[in-house]
KENUNU-453470 format. One record per residue (C-alpha): residue in three letters; x, y, z; residue number from 1. Coordinates in steps of 0.05 Angstrom, whole numbers. Layout:
<atoms>
> ALA,X,Y,Z,NUM
...
</atoms>
This chain:
<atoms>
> UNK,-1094,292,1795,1
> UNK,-1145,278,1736,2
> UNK,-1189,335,1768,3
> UNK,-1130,371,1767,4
> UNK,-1109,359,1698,5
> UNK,-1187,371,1682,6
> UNK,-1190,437,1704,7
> UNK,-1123,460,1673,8
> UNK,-1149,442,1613,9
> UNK,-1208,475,1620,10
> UNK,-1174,539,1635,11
> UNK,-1131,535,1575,12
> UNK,-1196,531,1526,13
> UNK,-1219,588,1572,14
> UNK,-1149,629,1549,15
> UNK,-1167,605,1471,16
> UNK,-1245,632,1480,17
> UNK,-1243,690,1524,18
> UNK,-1172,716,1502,19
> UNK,-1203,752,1446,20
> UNK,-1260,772,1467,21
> UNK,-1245,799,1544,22
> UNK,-1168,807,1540,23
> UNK,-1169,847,1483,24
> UNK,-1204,918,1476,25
> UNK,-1215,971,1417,26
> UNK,-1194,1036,1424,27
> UNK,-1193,1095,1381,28
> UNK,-1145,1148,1382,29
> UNK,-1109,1196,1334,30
> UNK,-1081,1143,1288,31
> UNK,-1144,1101,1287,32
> UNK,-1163,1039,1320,33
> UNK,-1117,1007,1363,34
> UNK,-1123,934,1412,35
> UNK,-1107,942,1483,36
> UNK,-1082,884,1516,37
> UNK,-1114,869,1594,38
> UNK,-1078,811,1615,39
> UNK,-1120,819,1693,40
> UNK,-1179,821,1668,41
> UNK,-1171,754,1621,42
> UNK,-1126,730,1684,43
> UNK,-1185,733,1728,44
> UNK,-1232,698,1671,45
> UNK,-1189,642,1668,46
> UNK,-1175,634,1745,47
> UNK,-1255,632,1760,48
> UNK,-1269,589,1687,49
> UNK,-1210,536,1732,50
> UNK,-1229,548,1801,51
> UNK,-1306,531,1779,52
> UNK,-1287,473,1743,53
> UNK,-1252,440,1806,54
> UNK,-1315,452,1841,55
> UNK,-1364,428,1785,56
> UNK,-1317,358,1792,57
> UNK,-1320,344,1875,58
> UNK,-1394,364,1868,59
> UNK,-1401,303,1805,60
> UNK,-1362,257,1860,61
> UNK,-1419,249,1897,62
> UNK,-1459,180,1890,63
> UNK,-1533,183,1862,64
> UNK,-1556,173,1926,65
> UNK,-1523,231,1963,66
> UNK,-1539,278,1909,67
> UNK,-1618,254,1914,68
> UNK,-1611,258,1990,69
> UNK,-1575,335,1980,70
> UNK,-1630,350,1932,71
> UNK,-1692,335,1977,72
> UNK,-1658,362,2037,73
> UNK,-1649,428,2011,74
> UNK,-1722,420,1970,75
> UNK,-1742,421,2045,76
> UNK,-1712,473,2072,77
> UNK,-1725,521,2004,78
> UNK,-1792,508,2015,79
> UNK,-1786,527,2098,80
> UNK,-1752,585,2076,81
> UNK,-1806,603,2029,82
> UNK,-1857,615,2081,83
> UNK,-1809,681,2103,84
> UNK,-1778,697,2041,85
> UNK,-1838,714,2003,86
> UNK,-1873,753,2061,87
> UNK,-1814,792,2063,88
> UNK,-1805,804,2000,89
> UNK,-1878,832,1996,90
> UNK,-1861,878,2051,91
> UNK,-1798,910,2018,92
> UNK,-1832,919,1955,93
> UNK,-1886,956,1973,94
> UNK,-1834,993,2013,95
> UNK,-1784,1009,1964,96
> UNK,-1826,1077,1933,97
> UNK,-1810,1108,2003,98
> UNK,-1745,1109,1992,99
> UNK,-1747,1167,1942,100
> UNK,-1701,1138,1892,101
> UNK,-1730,1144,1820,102
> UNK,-1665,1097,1810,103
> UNK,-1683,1039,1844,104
> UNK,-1763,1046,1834,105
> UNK,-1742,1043,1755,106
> UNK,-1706,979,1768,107
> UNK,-1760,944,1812,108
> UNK,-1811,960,1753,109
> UNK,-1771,931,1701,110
> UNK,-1765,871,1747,111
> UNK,-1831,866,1764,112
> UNK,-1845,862,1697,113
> UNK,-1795,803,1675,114
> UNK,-1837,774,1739,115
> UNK,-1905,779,1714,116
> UNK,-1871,751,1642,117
> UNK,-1843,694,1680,118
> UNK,-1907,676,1720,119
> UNK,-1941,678,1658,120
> UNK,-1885,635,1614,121
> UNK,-1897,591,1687,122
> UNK,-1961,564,1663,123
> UNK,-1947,543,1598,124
> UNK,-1880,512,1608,125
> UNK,-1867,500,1686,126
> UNK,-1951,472,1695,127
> UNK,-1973,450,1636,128
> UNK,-1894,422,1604,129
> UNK,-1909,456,1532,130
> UNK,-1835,484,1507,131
> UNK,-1854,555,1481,132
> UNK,-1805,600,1448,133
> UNK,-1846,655,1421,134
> UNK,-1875,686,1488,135
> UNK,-1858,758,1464,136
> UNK,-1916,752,1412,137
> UNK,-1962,748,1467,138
> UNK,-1925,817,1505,139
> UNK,-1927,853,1430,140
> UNK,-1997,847,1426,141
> UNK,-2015,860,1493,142
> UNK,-1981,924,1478,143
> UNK,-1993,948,1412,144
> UNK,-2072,925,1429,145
> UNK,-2065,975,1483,146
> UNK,-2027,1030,1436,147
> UNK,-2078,1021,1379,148
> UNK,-2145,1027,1425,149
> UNK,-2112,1083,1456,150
> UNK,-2083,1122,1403,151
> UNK,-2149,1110,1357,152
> UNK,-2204,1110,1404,153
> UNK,-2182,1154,1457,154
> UNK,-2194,1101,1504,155
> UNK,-2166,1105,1581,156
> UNK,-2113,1046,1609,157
> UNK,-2166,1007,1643,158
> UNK,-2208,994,1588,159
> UNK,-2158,964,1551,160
> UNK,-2119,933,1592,161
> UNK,-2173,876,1594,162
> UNK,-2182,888,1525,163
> UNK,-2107,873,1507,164
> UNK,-2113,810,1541,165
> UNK,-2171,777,1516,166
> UNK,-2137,800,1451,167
> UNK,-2065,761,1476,168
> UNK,-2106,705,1499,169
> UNK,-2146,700,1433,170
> UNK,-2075,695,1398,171
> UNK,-2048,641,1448,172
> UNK,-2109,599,1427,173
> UNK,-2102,609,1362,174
> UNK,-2025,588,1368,175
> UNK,-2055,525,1402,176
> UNK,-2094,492,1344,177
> UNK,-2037,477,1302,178
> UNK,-1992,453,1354,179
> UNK,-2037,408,1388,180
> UNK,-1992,345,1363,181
> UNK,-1926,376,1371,182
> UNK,-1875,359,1428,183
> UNK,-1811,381,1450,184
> UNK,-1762,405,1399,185
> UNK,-1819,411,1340,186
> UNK,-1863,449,1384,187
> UNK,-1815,503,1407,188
> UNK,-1786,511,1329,189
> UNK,-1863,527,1309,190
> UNK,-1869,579,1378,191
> UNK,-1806,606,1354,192
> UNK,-1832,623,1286,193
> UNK,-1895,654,1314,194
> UNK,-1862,702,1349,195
> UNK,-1819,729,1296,196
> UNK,-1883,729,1250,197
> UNK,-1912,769,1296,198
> UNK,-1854,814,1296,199
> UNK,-1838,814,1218,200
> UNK,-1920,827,1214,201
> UNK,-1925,891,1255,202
> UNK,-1854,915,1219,203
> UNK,-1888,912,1153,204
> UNK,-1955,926,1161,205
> UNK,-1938,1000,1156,206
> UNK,-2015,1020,1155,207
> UNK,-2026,999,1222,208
> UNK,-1970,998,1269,209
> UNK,-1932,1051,1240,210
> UNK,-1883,1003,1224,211
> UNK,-1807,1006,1248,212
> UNK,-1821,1077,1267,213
> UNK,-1867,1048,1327,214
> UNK,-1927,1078,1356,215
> UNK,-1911,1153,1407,216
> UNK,-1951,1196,1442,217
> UNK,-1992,1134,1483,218
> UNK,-2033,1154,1541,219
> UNK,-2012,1149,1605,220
> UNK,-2059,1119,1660,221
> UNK,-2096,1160,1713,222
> UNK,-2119,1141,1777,223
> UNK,-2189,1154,1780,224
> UNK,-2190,1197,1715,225
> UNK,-2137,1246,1763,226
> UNK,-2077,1247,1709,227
> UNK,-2003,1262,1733,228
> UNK,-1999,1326,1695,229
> UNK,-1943,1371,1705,230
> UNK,-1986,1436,1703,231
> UNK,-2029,1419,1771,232
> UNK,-2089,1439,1735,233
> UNK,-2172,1414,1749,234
> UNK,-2167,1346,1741,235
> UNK,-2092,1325,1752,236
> UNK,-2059,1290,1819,237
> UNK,-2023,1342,1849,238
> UNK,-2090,1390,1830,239
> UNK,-2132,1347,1866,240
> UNK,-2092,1337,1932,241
> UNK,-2062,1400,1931,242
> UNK,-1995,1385,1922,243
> UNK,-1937,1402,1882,244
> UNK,-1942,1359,1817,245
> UNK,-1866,1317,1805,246
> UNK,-1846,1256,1756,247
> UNK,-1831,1217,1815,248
> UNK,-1907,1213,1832,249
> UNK,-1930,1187,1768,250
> UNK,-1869,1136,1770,251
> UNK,-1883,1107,1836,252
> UNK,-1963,1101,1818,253
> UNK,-1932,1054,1749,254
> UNK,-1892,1020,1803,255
> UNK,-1959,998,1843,256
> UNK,-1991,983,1788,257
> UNK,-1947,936,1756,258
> UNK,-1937,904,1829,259
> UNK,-2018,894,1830,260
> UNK,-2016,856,1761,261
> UNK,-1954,819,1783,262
> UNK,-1992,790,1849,263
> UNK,-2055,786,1816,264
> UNK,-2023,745,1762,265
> UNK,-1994,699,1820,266
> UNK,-2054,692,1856,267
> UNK,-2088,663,1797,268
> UNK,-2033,622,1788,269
> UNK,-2035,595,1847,270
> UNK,-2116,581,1851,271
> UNK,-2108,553,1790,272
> UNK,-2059,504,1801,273
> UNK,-2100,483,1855,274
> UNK,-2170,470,1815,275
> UNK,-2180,410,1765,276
> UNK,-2158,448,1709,277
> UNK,-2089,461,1747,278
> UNK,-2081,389,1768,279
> UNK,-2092,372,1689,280
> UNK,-2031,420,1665,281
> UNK,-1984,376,1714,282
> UNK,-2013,311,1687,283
> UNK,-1997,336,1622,284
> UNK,-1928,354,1640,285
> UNK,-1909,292,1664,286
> UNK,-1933,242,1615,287
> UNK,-1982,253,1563,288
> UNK,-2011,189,1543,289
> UNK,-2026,172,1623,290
> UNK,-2067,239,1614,291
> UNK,-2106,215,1559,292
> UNK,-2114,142,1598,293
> UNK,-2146,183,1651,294
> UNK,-2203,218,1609,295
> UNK,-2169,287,1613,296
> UNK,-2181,331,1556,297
> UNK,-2109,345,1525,298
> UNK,-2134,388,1472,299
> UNK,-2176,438,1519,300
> UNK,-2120,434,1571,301
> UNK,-2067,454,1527,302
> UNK,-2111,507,1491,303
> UNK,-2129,539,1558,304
> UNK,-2051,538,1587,305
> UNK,-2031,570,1520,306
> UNK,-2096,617,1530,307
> UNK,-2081,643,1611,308
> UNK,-2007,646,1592,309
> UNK,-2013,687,1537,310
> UNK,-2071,738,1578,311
> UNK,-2025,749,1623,312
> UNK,-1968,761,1573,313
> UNK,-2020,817,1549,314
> UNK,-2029,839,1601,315
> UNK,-1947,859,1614,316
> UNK,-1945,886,1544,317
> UNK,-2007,932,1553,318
> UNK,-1968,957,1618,319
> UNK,-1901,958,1582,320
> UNK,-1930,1003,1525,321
> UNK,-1961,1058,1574,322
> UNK,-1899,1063,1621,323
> UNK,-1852,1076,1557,324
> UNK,-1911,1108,1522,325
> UNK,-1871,1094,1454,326
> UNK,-1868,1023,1431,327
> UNK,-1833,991,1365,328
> UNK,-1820,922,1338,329
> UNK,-1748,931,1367,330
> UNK,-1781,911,1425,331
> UNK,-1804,855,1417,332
> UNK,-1746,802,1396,333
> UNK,-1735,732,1408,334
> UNK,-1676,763,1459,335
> UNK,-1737,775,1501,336
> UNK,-1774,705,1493,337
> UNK,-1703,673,1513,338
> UNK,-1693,715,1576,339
> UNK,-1764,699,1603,340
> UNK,-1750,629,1579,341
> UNK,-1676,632,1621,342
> UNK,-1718,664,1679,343
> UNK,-1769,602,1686,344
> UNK,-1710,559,1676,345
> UNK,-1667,575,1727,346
> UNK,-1720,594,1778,347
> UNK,-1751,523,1779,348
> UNK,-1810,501,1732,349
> UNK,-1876,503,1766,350
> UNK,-1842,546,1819,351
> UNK,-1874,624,1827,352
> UNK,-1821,637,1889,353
> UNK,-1757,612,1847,354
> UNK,-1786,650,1787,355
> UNK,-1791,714,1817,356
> UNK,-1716,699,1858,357
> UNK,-1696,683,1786,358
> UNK,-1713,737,1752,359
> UNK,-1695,788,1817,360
> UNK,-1629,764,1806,361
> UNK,-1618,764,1726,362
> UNK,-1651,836,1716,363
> UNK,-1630,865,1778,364
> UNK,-1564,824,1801,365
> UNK,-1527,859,1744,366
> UNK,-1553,929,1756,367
> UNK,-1533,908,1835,368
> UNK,-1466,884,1820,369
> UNK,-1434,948,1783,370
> UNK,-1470,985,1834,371
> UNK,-1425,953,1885,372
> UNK,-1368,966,1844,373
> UNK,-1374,1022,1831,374
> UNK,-1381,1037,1901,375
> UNK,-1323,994,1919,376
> UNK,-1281,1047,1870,377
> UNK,-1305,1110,1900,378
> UNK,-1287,1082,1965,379
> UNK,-1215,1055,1951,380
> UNK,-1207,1109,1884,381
> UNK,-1188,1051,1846,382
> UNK,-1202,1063,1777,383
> UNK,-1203,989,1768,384
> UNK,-1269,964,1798,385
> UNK,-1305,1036,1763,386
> UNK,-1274,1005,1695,387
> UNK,-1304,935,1709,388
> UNK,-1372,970,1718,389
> UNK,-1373,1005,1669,390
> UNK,-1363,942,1624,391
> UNK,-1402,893,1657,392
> UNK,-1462,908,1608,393
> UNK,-1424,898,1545,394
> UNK,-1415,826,1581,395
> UNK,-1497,822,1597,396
> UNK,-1511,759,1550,397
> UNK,-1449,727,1573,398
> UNK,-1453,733,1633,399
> UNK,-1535,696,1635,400
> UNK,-1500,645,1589,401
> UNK,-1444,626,1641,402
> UNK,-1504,630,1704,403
> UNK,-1545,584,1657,404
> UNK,-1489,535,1650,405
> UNK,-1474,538,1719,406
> UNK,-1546,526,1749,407
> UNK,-1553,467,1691,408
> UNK,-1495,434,1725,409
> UNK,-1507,441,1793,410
> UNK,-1580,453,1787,411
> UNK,-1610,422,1732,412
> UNK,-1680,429,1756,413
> UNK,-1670,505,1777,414
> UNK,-1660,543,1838,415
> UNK,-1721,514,1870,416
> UNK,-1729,445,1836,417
> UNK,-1779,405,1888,418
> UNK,-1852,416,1887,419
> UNK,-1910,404,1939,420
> UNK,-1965,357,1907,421
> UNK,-2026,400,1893,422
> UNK,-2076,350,1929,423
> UNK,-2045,312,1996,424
> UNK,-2095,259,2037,425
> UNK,-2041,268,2091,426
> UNK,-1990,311,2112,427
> UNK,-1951,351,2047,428
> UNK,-1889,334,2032,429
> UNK,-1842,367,1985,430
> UNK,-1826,320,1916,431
> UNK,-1757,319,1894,432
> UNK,-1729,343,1836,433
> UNK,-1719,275,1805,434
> UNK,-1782,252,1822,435
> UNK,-1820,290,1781,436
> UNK,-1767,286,1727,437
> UNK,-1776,220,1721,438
> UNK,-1856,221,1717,439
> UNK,-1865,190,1788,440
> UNK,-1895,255,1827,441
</atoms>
C-alpha cells in the first residue's frame, strides 16, 4: 500500500509537470494562437511516470546483498556477451553502406561520431576519473584547425587532420596546468568555462573565424588525391574507375572514414589502458593520494589523459568540419559537451562497448523509434502514432533527461558498470560495480 500510495503520488506531480508542457499544444489559426488540449497523450505520460515508479520501488526492495549479487551476475554475463556483440557490431557497420540508403548511412555517421567523442571523453573521465565539462572545446578546434589550414593554405584532409590534433591536444594540455589541484565539482565548473571561452573566443574574433557567420566552402577529402566531383572529369572518383559520379559515393567514403578514426581511436584506447600509463589513469581514478603513495606522477598523468582525450576530440572536429564543409560557433555548445558527457555516463565509465551501446542508442534510438512509428501509422493509417513522430523531437532533451534518471536509478554505474582488472596473475574476473566505486578494484 505505501508503494502504492508512492506511485500515485508520483503520478499526480507528473499531471502538475507534464500537464503544461505535453497536454497542452499551440496552434495558430485564423484568430491567432489557440491551446489544444490532448488529454491521451498527457494520459499516457502520467501512466508510464506511475507504472515506472512501482517498478523503481520492488527493484529498491531488494537487500544490499541481492542487488551486489544481481550486479556482478549480470557484470558477467555483459561482459560474455561482449565477446559477440562487438564482433557483430563490426560486421553490420561495415555492412550498412550496401544497403544503399543515404538515410541510414547519414545516421550511422552522426553516430559514429558521438562514438569517437565518447571514446575520447572515455579517457579523461571513465580512465583517468577527471570530471570535464568543456569537451566541445577540444571538437571546435579540431575543426576550425582543419577549416583554417584548409581554407588558407589550400591544404588536403590528411595533412591536417594530424595537424588539428596535435593542435586539440596542445589545448587539452594547456587546460591541464591550471587544474592540476582541482577535484570534482571545482574542476568541472573551470572545464565548463573553457569551453564557452572557446566558444565566446571564435564568436568574436571576427578576423579569424569569420565569426557567427562560420567558415563555408571547406574542402572535402579525396581518396588518393581522386576527389568525388560531380563532373567525372581527370582526376575525380567516378573519372578514374569509370563510373557514373553520385552523392552517395562520396557519402559512403565519409562513412568509412569516420568508422576508421572511430576504431583507431578504440584501439588506442584499449593499448593504452593496458600499458603503465593506462594502469596510472585508473589509479588516479580511484584514489588520488594512494597514487601519489605509489610514486606515480599525478601531474604528467593527468596532463597526458587531458592531452589523448582532447587529440582525439580533434580529431572528430577536423572530420565534423569536412563532412558539413560549413562550420560556426553554433556548433559548438555546452548542449554538445553534456550529451557526450550523458553518453559516457550511461554507457559505463571506463567501458568502450557500453559507450558505443550508449551512444547507438541516444543518437540513433530516437531517429529509430519515430521510424517505427511512423511505420506503425502507415500500416494501421492511424494518424495517431504519425503525430507522435512527428513530435518526438520537440521532446529530444526530455526524453535523455528521463533515460538519465532512469539508468541513475537502476543503474547508477551505467549500462555496463563492471570492469576486468587491466593486469590479472590468474584467471580475469570481472569487478563489480561497487567495487570499484568504493576504491577496492
Amino acid at each position: 500500500m505505501s508503494a502504492l500510495r508512492d506511485a500515485v503520488l508520483s503520478a499526480i506531480v507528473a499531471l502538475g509537470l507534464f500537464g503544461p508542457l505535453v497536454g497542452l499544444l499551440t496552434t495558430s489559426g485564423e484568430r491567432g494562437l489557440s491551446l489544444t488540449a490532448r488529454p491521451i497523450a498527457i494520459a499516457v505520460v502520467v501512466g508510464l511516470v506511475f507504472v515506472g515508479r512501482l517498478l523503481t520501488l520492488s527493484w529498491r526492495g531488494r537487500t544490499r546483498r541481492e542487488t551486489s549479487e544481481a550486479n556482478r551476475a549480470l557484470a558477467e554475463r555483459v561482459s560474455h556477451a561482449g565477446k559477440y556483440i562487438a564482433p557483430v557490431l563490426l560486421v553490420a557497420a561495415i555492412a550498412l553502406p550496401f544497403t544503399g540508403s543515404r538515410y541510414y548511412i547519414d545516421l550511422a555517421t552522426l553516430v559514429l561520431t558521438y562514438i569517437m567523442l565518447g571514446w575520447g571523453l572515455n579517457i579523461v573521465v571513465g580512465l583517468a576519473g577527471l570530471l570535464d565539462l568543456g569537451y566541445v572545446a577540444f571538437y571546435a578546434v579540431g575543426a576550425y584547425s582543419y577549416a583554417l589550414l584548409a581554407t588558407t593554405f589550400g591544404l588536403g584532409f590528411w595533412v591536417c587532420l594530424p595537424l588539428a590534433g596535435i593542435l586539440a591536444a596542445l589545448w587539452g594540455v594547456l587546460l591541464g596546468f591550471p587544474v592540476l589541484r582541482l577535484r570534482g565539482d571545482y574542476l568541472a565548473i573551470v572545464t565548463l568555462a573553457f569551453g564557452e571561452i572557446i566558444r565566446i573566443v571564435l564568436t568574436n574574433w571576427v578576423s579569424l573565424t569569420n565569426g557567427p557567420n562560420g567558415i563555408s566552402g571547406i574542402p572535402r577529402p579525396t581518396l588518393f588525391g581522386l576527389a568525388f566531383s560531380m563532373d567525372g572529369g581527370p582526376g575525380s572518383f567516378g573519372g578514374f574507375f569509370g563510373i557514373e559520379p553520385a552523392v552517395i559515393q562520396r557519402i559512403i567514403f565519409l562513412y568509412y572514414v569516420i568508422l576508421g578514426l572511430a576504431l583507431l581511436t578504440n584501439w588506442v584506447s584499449l593499448r593504452l589502458r593496458r600499458l603503465p600509463l593506462g594502469r596510472a589513469w585508473e589509479a588516479l581514478r580511484e584514489d588520488e593520494v594512494a597514487c601519489r603513495s605509489l610514486g606515480i606522477n599525478v601531474r604528467n598523468t593527468k596532463l597526458t589523459a587531458f592531452g589523448i582525450g582532447a587529440l582525439f576530440g580533434g580529431f572528430a572536429g577536423a572530420f565534423f568540419a569536412t563532412r558539413q564543409a560549413f562550420i560556426s560557433p553554433e556548433s559548438f555548445t555546452f548542449i554538445e559537451s553534456a550529451t557526450v558527457l550523458a553518453i559516457v555516463v550511461l554507457g559505463g565509465l571506463g567501458s568502450q562497448l557500453g559507450v558505443a551501446l550508449a551512444a547507438m542508442v541516444m543518437v540513433g534510438g530516437l531517429e529509430a523509434l519515430r521510424d517505427f512509428l511512423s511505420f506503425l501509422g502507415d500500416q494501421m493509417h492511424s494518424p495517431l502514432f504519425a503525430g507522435i513522430a512527428g513530435e518526438l523531437p520537440l521532446y529530444r532533451m526530455l526524453i535523455f533527461g528521463l533515460a538519465l534518471v532512469v539508468m541513475m536509478v537502476l543503474r547508477p554505474r551505467g549500462l555496463i558498470s563492471g570492469r576486468k582488472p587491466s593486469v590479472a596473475l590468474t584467471k580475469v574476473k570481472e569487478i563489480p560495480a561497487e567495487l570499484v566505486a568504493e576504491s577496492r578494484g
